[in-house]
Phi, psi and omega in degrees: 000134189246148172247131207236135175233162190244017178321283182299321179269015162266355179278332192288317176284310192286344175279344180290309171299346177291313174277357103006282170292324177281337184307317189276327152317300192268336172321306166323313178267343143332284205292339185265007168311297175273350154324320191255328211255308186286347171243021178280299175324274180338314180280310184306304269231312188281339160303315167344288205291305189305304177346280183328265198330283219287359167274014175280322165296319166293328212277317168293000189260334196258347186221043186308165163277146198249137216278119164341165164304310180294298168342306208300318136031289183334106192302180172246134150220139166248097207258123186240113171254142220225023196353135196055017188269121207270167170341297170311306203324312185296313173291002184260332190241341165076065164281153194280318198266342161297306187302325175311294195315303180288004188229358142268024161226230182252130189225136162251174196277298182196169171231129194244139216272168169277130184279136002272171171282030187277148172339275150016271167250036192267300166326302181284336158308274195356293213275358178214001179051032166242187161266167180294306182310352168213024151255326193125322184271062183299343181185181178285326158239114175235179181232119150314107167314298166312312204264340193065018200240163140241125170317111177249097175307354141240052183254152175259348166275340178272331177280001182258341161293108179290350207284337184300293172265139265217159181053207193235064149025154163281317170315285188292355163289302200296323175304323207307336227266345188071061186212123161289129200249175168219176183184127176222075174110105145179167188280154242357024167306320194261004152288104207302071224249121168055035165062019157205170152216188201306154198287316187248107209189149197230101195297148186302142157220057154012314182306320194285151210270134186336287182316335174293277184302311156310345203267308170292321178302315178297336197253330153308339181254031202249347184303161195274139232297321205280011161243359175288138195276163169268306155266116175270136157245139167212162193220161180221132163270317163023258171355290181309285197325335210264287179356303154346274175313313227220290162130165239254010162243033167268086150325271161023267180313258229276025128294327210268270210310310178296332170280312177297343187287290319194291182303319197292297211292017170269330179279335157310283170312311143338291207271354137317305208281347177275346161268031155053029194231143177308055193255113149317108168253114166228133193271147155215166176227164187254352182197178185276188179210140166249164189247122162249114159296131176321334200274011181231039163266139186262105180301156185271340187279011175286333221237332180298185186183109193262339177290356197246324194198147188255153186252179172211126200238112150227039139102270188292348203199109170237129177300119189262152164209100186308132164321182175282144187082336168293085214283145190309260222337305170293342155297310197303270169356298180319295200284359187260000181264317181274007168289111173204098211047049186209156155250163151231148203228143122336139189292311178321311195279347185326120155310165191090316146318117198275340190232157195282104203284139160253338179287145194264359161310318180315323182103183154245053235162118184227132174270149124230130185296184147320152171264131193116336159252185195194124168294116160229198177277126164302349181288284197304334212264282186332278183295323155326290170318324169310281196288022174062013191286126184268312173231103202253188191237120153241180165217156151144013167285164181288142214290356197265005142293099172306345178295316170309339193298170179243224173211165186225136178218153144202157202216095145213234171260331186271009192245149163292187186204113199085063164236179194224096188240158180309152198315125192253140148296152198277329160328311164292345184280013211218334166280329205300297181302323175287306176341286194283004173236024161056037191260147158330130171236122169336130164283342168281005168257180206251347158253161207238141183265333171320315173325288218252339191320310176316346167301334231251145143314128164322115167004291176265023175268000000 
């Protein structure tokens, strides 16, 4: 009988499978070495990558310009815009920390805006001492020749494009000056104009809250010298939005809306005087607030004409631009045929104009209504009527109308003090700030510091 055992060659397959098995362990444990080794790298490698960026980010917020030897020198100002705040306003209703300010400084009678009197570019002469015809910024909404595009404020890349704007800013002097500026909120603060902006600076939100913002202007001048900024700009809407809203003869309203304004800039004002630092304050507005009955809105879809011409509506004033090929005379014929309680003008002949306008941004062609009417959209004429609104607030008429004017306030070491000088152009405030903060003043704006000098305390006094 023959007998077959599986001794051996069962011991051989089970050490082949052992070793099978171990083989397939460290292999396993090769791959999760690398695995654990690559993806500690990977990780290690994408913390890196976030690192980098964010000290990249840190690195412009952290390495801001920084105030020259001469700067540190230097006086501080705070230039405050007041949005809508019309001429009157203070002597009619007497808020106690305005009325302080002004009556231990300087007051002009009023400040009178650049036509139109619109937000936009009324801010930005302030901030460049040119007229709109020749910064750029002609209205809130314009149509741009170069870009082929219209300027809207509220697209936020075109108000964030500096390419959009013209002259040297007050910021961008003050960076050349190597002097740290800030800016929380003023119109083209958020633009890169000559590639900077304010050392310090805040893209717009309407939403953040007054107390918010003095809260930050205090903790910038709380900075260690050689990063406090010397000049601040900050805005308020308050006023406009109520103006707007209610129209500058709602006693009601716009008192409530002026006293609260009025209690933040007193806290403000507190908390300047209390870091004991040499600071200039000047108050301003970019405009007036005139009162419209609902019943004198004019539609813009009355006036259009899309085969001849695109219109650009900011309400006191619309910029006509003939199609291609079309000649002005048959637009001019058109729209002069619809004249009702509107005019139509050649841009060159427009009332309003301190000067003969050259930018072709303007069109060629101006409607302006009556004073007392106003272009809007039938959808808004439509919901005004909904809601009964009887009376609202507009501006952007020509400045020889005082309801447009603004105010001028300034109150520090370098201002007399308790005087009245006569209605000023706004045009003149952008030389005023370099005098005092001892800056270049552009041979190319259109304001003059003699206009205004007379504000200024005497050298030695």
């Amino acid at each position: 009988m023959i007998k077959i055992t599986f001794t051996e060659p069962n011991l051989a397959l089970k050490q082949y499978h052992i070793s099978i098995k171990f083989t397939l362990i460290q292999l396993l444990k090769r791959q999760y070495i690398m695995f654990k080794r690559n993806f500690i790298y990977s990780f290690i490698l994408i913390i890196g990558i976030i690192s980098i960026s964010s000290c990249r980010s840190n690195l412009i917020d952290s390495t801001p310009t920084i105030n020259s030897k001469a700067s540190l020198k230097k006086p501080y100002l705070i230039l405050i815009s007041l949005d809508g705040f019309r001429w009157d306003y203070v002597e009619k209703y007497k808020p106690p920390h305005l009325s302080n300010l002004i009556n231990k400084g300087v007051k002009a009678e009023s400040l009178i805006p650049s036509f139109p009197s619109k937000t936009f570019p009324n801010h930005y002469t302030i901030a460049t001492g040119m007229y709109p015809d020749k910064h750029g910024i002609i209205g809130n909404s314009f149509y741009s020749n170069n870009k082929n595009v219209t300027y809207k404020i509220g697209n936020r890349e075109m108000v964030e494009d500096g390419t959009f704007y013209g002259g040297d800013p007050i910021w961008v002097k003050a960076d050349n000056a190597d002097m740290v500026s800030a800016s929380y909120f003023f119109v083209g603060s958020e633009a890169d104009i000559q590639g900077k902006r304010p050392t310090y600076y805040k893209v717009y939100d309407g939403k953040i809250k007054n107390e918010t913002r003095i809260a930050k202007v205090l903790d910038w001048l709380a900075l260690p010298e050689k990063e406090r900024p010397h000049l601040i700009t900050l805005y308020f809407s308050d006023m406009d939005d109520t103006g707007h809203k209610y129209g500058p003869n709602n006693e009601e309203e716009l008192k409530k809306a002026l006293f609260d304004l009025d209690e933040n800039l007193g806290t403000l004002f507190k908390g300047t005087k209390a870091t004991g630092l040499s600071i200039n304050t000047i108050i301003v507005s970019d405009h007036g607030m005139a009162e419209l009955s609902t019943s004198n809105l004019i539609p813009t879809e009355s006036i259009e004409n899309d085969s001849l011409f695109s219109a650009i509506d900011n309400g006191a004033i619309i910029n006509i631009h003939p199609k291609k090929g079309i000649e002005i005379d048959t637009i001019f014929k058109f729209l002069k045929l619809k004249e009702a309680h509107f005019k139509v003008y050649k841009t060159k002949n427009t009332p309003g104009f301190e000067y003969t306008p050259k930018n072709k941004d303007w069109g060629t062609l101006q409607l302006l209504p009556d004073f007392g009417y106003y272009f809007t959209k039938r959808k808004r004429i439509a919901s005004i009527n909904k809601n009964n609104i009887k009376k609202i607030g507009v501006h952007g008429y020509d400045p020889k109308y005082k309801d447009m004017h603004g105010i001028f306030y300034a109150n520090g070491p370098a201002f007399k003090k308790g005087i009245v000088v006569p209605s000023l152009k706004n045009i003149h405030i952008y030389p005023l700030i370099c005098e005092i903060l001892e800056l270049e003043i552009s041979d190319n704006i259109d304001g003059e510091l003699k206009q205004i000098k007379n504000v200024l305390k005497p050298i030695n006094d």
